[in-house]
PDB file with SEQRES, HELIX, SHEET and CRYST1 records, atoms N, CA, C and O in Angstrom:
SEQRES   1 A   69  UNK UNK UNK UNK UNK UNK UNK UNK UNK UNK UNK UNK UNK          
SEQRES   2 A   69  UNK UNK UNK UNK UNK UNK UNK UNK UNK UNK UNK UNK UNK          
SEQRES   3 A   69  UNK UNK UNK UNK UNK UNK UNK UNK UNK UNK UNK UNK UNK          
SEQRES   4 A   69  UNK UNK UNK UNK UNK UNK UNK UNK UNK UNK UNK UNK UNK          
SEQRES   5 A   69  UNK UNK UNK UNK UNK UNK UNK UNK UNK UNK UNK UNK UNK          
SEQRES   6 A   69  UNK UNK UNK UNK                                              
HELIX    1 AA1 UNK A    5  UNK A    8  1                                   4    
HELIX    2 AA2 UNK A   11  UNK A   20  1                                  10    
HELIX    3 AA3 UNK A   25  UNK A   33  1                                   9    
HELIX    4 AA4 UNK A   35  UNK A   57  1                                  23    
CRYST1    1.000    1.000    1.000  90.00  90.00  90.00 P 1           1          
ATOM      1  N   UNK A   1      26.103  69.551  57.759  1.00  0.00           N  
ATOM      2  CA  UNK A   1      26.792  69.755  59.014  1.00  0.00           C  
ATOM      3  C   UNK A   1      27.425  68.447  59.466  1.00  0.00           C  
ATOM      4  O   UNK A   1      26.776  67.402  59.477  1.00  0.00           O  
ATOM      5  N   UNK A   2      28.489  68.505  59.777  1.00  0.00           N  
ATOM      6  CA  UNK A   2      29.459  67.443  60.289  1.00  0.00           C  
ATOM      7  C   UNK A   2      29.161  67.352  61.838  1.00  0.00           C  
ATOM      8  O   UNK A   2      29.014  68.246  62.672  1.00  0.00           O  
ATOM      9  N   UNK A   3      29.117  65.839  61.960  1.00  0.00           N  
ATOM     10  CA  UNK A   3      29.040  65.545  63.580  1.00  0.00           C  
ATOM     11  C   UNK A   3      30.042  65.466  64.000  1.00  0.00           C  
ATOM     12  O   UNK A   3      31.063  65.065  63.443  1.00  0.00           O  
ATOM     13  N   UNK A   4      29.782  66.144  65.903  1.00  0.00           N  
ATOM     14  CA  UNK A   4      31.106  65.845  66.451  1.00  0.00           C  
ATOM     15  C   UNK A   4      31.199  64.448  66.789  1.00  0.00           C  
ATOM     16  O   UNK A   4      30.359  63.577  66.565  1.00  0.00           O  
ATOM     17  N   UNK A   5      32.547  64.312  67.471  1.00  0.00           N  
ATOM     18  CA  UNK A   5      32.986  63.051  67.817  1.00  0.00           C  
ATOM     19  C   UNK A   5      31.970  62.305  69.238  1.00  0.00           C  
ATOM     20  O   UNK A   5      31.881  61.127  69.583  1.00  0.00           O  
ATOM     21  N   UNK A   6      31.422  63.351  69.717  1.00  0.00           N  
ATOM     22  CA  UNK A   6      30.257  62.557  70.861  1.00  0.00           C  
ATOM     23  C   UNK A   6      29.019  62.466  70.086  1.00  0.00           C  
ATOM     24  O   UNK A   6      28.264  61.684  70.665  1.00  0.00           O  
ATOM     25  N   UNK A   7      28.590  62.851  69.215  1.00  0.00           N  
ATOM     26  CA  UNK A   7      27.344  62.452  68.195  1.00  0.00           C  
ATOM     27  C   UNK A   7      27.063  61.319  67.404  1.00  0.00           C  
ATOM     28  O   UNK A   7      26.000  60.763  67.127  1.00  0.00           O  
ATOM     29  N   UNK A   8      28.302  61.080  67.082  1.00  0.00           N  
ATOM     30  CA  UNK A   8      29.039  59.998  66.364  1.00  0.00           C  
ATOM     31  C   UNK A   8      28.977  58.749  67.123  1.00  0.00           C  
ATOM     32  O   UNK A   8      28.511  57.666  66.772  1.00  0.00           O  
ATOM     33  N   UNK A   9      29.682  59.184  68.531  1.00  0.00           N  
ATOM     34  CA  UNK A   9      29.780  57.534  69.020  1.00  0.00           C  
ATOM     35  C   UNK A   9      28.415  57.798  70.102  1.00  0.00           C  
ATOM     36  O   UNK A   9      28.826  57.395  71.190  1.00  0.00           O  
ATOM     37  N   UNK A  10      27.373  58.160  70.228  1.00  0.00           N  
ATOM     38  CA  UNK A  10      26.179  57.684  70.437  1.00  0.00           C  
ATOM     39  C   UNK A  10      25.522  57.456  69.689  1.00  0.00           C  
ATOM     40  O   UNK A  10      24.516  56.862  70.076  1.00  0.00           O  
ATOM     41  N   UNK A  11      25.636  57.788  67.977  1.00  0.00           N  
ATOM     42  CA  UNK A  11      24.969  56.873  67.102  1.00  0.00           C  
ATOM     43  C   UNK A  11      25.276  55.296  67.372  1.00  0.00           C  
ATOM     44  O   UNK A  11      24.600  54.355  67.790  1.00  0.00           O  
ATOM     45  N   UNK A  12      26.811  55.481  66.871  1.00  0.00           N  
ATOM     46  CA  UNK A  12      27.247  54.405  67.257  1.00  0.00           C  
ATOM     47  C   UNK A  12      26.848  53.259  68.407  1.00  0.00           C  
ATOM     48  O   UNK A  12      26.675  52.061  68.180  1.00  0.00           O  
ATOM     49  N   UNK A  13      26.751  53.889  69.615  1.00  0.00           N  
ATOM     50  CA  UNK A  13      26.079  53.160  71.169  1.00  0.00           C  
ATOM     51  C   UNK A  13      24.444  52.729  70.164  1.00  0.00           C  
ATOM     52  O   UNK A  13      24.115  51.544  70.186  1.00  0.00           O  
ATOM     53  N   UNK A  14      23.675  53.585  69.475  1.00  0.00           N  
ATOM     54  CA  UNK A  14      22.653  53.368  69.744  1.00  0.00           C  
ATOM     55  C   UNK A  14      22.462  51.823  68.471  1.00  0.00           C  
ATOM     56  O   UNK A  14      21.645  50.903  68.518  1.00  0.00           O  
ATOM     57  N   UNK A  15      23.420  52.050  67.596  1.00  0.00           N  
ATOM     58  CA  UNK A  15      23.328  50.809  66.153  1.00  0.00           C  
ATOM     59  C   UNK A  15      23.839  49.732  67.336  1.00  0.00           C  
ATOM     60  O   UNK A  15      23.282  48.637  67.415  1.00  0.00           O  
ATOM     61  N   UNK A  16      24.658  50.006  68.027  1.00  0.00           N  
ATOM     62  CA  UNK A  16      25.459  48.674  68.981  1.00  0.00           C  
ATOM     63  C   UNK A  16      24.211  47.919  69.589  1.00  0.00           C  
ATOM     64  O   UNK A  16      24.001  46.707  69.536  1.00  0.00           O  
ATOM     65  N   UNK A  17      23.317  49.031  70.264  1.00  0.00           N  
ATOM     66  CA  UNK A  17      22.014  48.064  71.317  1.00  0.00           C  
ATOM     67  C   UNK A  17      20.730  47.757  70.245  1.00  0.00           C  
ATOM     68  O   UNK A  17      19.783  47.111  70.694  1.00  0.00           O  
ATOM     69  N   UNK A  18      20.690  48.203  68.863  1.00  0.00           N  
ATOM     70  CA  UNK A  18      19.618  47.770  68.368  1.00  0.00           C  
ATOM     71  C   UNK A  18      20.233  45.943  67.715  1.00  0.00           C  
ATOM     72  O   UNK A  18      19.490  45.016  67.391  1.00  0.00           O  
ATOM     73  N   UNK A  19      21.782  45.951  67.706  1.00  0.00           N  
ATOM     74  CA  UNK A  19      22.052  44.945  67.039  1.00  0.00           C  
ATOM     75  C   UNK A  19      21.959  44.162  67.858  1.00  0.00           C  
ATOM     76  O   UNK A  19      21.483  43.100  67.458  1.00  0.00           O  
ATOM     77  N   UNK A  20      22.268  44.213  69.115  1.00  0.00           N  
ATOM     78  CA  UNK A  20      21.512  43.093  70.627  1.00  0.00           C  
ATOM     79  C   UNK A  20      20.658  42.440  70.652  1.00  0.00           C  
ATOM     80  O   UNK A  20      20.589  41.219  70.800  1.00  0.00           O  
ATOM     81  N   UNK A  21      19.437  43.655  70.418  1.00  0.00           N  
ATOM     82  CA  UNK A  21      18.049  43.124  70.410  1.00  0.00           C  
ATOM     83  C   UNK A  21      17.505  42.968  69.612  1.00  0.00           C  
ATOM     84  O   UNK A  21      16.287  43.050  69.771  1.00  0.00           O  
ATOM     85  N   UNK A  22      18.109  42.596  68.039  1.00  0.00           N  
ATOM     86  CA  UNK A  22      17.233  42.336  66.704  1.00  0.00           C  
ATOM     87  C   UNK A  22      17.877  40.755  66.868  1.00  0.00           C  
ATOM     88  O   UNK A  22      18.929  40.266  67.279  1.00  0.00           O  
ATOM     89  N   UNK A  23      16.210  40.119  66.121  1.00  0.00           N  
ATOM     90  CA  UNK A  23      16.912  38.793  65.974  1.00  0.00           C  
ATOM     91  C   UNK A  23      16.723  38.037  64.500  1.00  0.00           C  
ATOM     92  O   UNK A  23      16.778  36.830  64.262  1.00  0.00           O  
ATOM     93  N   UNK A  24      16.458  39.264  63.496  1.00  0.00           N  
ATOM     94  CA  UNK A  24      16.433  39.068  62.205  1.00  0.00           C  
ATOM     95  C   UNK A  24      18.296  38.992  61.674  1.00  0.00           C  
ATOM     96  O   UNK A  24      19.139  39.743  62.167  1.00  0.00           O  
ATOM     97  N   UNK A  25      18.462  38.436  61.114  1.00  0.00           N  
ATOM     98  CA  UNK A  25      19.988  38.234  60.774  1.00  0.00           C  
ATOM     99  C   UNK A  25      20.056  39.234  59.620  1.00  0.00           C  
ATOM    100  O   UNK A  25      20.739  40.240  59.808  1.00  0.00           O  
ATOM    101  N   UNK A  26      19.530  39.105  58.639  1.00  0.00           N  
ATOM    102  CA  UNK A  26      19.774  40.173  57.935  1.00  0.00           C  
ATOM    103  C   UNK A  26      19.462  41.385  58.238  1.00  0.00           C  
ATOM    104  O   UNK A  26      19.940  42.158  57.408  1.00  0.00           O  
ATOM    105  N   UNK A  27      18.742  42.026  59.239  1.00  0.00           N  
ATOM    106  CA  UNK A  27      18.932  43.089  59.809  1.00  0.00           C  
ATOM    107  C   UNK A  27      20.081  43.247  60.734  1.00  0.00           C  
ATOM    108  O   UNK A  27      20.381  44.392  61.075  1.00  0.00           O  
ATOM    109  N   UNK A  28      20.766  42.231  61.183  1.00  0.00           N  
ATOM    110  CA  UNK A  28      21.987  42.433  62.170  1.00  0.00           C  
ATOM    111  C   UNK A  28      23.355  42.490  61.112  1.00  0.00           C  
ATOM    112  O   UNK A  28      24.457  43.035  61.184  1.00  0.00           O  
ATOM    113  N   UNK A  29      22.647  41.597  60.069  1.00  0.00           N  
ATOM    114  CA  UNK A  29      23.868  42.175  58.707  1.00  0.00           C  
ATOM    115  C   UNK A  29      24.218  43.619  58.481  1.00  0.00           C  
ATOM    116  O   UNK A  29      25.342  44.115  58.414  1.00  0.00           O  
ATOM    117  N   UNK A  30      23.023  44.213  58.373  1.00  0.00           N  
ATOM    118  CA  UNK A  30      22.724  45.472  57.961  1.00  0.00           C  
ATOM    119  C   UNK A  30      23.836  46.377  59.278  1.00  0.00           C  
ATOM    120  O   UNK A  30      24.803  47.111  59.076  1.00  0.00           O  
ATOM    121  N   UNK A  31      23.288  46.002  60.415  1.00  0.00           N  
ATOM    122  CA  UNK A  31      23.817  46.930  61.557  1.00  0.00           C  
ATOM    123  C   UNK A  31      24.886  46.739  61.677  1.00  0.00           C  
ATOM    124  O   UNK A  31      25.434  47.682  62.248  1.00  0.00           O  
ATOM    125  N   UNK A  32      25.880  45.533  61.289  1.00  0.00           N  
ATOM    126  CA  UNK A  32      26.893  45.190  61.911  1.00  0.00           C  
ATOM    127  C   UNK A  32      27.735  46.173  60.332  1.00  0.00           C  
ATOM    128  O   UNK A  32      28.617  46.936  60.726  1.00  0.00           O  
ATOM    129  N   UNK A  33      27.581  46.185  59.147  1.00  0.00           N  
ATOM    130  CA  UNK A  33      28.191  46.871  58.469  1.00  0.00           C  
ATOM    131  C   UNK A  33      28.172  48.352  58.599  1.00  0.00           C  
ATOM    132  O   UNK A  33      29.108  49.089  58.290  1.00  0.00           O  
ATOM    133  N   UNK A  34      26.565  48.872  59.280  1.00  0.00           N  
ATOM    134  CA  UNK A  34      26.970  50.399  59.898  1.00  0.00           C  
ATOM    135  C   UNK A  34      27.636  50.712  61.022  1.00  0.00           C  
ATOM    136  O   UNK A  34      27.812  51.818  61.534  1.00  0.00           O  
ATOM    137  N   UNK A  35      28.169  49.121  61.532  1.00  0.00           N  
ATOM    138  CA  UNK A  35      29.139  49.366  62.817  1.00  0.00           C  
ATOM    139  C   UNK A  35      30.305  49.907  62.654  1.00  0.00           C  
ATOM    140  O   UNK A  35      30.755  50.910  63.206  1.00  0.00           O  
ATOM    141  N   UNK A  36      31.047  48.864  61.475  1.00  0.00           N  
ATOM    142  CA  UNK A  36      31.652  49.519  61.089  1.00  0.00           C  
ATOM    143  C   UNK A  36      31.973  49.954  60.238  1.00  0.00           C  
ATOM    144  O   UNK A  36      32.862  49.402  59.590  1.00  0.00           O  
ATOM    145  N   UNK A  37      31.530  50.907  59.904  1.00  0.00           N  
ATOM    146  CA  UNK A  37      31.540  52.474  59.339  1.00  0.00           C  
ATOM    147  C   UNK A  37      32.009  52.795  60.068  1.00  0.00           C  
ATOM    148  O   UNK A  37      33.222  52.999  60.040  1.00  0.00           O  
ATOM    149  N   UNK A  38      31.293  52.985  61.033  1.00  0.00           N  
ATOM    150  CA  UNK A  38      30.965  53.996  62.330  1.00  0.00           C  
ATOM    151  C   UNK A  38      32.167  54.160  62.725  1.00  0.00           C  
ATOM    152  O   UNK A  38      32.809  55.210  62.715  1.00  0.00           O  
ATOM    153  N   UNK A  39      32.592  52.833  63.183  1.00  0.00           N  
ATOM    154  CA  UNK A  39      34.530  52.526  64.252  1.00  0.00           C  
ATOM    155  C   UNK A  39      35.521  53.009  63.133  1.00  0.00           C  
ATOM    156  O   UNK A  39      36.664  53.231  63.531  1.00  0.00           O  
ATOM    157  N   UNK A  40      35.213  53.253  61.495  1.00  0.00           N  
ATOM    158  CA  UNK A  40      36.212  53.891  61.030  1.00  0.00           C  
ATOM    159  C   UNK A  40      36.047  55.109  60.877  1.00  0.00           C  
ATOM    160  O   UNK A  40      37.027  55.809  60.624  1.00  0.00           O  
ATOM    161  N   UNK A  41      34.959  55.584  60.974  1.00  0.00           N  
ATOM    162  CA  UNK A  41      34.818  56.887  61.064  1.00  0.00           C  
ATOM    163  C   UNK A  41      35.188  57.975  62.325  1.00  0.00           C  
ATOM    164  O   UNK A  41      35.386  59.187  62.410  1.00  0.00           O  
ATOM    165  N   UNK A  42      35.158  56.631  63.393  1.00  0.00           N  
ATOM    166  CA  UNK A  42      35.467  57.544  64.680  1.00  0.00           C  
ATOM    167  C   UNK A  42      36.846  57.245  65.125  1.00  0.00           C  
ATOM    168  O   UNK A  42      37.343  57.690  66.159  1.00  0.00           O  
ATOM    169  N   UNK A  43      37.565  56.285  64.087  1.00  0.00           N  
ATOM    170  CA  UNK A  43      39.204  56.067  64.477  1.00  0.00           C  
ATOM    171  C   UNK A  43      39.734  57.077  63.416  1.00  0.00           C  
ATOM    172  O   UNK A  43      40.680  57.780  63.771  1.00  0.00           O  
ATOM    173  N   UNK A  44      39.212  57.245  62.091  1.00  0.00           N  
ATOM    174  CA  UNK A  44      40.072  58.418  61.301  1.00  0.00           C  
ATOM    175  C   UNK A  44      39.883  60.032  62.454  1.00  0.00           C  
ATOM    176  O   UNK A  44      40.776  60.737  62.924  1.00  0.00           O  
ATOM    177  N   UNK A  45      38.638  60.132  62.569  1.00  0.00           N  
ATOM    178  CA  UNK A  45      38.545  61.249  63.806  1.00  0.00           C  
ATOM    179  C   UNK A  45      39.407  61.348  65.239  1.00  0.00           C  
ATOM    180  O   UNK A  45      39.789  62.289  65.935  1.00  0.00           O  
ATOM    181  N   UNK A  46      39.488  60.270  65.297  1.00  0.00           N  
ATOM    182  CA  UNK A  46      41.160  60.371  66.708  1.00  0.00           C  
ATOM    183  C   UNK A  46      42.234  60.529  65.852  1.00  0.00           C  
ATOM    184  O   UNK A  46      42.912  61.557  65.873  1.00  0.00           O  
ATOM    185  N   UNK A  47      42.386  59.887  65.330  1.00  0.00           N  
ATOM    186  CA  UNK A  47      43.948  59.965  64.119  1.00  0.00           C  
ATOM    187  C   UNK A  47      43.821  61.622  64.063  1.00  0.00           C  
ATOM    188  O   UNK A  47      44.506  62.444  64.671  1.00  0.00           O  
ATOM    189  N   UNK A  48      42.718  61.848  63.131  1.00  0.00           N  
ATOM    190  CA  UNK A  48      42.894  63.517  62.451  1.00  0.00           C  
ATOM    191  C   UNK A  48      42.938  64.130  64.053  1.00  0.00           C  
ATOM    192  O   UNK A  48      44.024  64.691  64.198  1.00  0.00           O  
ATOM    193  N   UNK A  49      42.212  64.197  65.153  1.00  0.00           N  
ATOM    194  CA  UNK A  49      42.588  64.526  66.606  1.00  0.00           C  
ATOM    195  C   UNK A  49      44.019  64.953  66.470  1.00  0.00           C  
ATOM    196  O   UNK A  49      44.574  66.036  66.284  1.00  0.00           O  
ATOM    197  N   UNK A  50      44.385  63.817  66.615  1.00  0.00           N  
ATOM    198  CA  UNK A  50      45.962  63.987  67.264  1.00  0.00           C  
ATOM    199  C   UNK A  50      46.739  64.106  66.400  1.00  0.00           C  
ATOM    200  O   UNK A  50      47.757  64.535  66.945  1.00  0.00           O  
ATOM    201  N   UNK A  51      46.955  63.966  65.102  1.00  0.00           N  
ATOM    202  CA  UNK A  51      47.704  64.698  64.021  1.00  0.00           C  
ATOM    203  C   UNK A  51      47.675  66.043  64.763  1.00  0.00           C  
ATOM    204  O   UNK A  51      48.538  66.539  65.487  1.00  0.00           O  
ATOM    205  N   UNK A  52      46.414  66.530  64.386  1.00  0.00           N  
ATOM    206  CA  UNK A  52      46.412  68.288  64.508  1.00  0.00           C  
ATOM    207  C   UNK A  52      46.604  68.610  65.993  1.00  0.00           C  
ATOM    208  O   UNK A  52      46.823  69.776  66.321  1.00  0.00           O  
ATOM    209  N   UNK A  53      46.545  67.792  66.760  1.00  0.00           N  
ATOM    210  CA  UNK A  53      47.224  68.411  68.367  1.00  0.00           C  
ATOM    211  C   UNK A  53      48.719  68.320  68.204  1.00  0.00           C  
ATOM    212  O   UNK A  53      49.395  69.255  68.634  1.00  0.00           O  
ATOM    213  N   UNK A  54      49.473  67.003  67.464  1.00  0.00           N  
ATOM    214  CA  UNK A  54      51.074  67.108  67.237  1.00  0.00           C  
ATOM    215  C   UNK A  54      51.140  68.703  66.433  1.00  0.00           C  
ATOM    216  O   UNK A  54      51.799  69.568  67.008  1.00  0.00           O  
ATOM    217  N   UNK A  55      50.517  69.025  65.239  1.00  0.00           N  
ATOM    218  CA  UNK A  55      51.017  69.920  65.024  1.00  0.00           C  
ATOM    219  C   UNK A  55      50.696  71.104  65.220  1.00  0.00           C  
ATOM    220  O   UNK A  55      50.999  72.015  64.450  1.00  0.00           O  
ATOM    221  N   UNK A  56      50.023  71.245  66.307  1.00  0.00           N  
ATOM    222  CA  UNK A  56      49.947  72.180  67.219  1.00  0.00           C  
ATOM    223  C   UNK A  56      50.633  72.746  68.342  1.00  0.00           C  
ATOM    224  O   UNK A  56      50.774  73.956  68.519  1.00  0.00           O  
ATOM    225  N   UNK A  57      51.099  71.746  69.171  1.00  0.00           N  
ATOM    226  CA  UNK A  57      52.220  71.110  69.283  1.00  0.00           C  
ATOM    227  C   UNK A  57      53.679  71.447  68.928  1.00  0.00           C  
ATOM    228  O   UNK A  57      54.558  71.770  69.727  1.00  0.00           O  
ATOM    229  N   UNK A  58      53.780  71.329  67.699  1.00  0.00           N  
ATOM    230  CA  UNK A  58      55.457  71.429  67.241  1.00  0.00           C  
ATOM    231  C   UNK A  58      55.453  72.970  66.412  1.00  0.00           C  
ATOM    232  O   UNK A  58      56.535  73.333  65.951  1.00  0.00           O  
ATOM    233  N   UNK A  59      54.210  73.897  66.218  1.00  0.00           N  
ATOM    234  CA  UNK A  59      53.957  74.718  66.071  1.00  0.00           C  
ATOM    235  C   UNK A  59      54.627  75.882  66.912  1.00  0.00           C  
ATOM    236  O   UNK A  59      55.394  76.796  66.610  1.00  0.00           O  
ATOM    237  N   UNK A  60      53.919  75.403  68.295  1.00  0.00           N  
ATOM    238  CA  UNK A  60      54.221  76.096  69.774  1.00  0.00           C  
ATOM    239  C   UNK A  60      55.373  75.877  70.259  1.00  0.00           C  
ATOM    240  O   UNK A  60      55.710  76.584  71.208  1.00  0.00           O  
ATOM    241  N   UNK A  61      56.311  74.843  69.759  1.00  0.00           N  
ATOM    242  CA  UNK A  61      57.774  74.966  69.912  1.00  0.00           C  
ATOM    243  C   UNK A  61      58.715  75.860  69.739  1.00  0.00           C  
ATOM    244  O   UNK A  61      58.484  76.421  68.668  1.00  0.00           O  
ATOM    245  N   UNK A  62      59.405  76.173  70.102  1.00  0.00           N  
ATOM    246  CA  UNK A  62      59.931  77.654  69.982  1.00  0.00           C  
ATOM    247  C   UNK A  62      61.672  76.829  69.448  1.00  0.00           C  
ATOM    248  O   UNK A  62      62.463  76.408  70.292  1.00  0.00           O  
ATOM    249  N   UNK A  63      61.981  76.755  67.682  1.00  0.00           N  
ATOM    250  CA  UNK A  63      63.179  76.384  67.290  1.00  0.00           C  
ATOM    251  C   UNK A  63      64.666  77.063  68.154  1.00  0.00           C  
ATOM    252  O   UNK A  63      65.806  76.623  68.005  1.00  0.00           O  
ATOM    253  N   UNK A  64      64.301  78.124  68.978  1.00  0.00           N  
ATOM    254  CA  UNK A  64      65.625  78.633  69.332  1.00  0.00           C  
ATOM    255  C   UNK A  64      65.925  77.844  70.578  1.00  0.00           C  
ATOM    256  O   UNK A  64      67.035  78.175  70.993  1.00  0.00           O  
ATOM    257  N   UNK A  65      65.344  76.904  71.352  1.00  0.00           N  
ATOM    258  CA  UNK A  65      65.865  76.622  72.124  1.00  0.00           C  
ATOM    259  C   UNK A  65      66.063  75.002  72.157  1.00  0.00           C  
ATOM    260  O   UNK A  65      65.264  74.072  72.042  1.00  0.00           O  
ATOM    261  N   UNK A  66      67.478  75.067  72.365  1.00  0.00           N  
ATOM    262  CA  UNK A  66      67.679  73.496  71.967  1.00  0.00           C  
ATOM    263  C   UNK A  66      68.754  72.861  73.358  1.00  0.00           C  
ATOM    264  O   UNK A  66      69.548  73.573  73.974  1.00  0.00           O  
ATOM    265  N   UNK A  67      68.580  71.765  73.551  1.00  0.00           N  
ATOM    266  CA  UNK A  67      69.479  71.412  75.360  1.00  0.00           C  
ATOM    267  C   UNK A  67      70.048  70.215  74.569  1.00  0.00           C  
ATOM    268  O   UNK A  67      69.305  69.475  73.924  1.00  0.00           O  
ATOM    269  N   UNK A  68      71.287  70.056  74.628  1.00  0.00           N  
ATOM    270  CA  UNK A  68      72.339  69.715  74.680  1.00  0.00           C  
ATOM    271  C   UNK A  68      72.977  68.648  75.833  1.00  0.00           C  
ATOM    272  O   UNK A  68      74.088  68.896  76.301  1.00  0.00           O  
ATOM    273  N   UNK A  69      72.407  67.742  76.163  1.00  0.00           N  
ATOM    274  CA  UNK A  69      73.409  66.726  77.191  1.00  0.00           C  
ATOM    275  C   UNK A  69      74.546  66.206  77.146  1.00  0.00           C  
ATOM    276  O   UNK A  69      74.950  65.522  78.087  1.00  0.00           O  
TER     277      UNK A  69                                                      
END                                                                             
């Protein structure tokens, strides 16, 4: 099962406050590379967002009507 986009970025919130309060470095290694993951995983998810709202979008356009200035 795929997470939504609010599941995602409270994982995210929650890797952000454990990397605060760890003061092992190689454990903040560790977190800071599931950070980002995370920020690309939840920027391809806005991208794919709004792709599919544009073509939803230009879907619901109706080609017969066109204005002319």
């Amino acid at each position: 099962m795929e997470k939504t986009f609010d599941e995602a970025y409270a994982n995210y919130l929650s890797f952000l406050a454990k990397l605060d309060t760890t003061q092992d470095i190689s454990e903040k290694n560790v977190l800071f590379r599931q950070l980002t993951e995370q920020l690309s995983d939840l920027e391809s998810r806005l991208k794919n967002s709004s792709i599919q709202s544009e073509r939803e979008d230009s879907v619901n356009d109706d080609p017969e009507i066109i204005y002319w200035i």
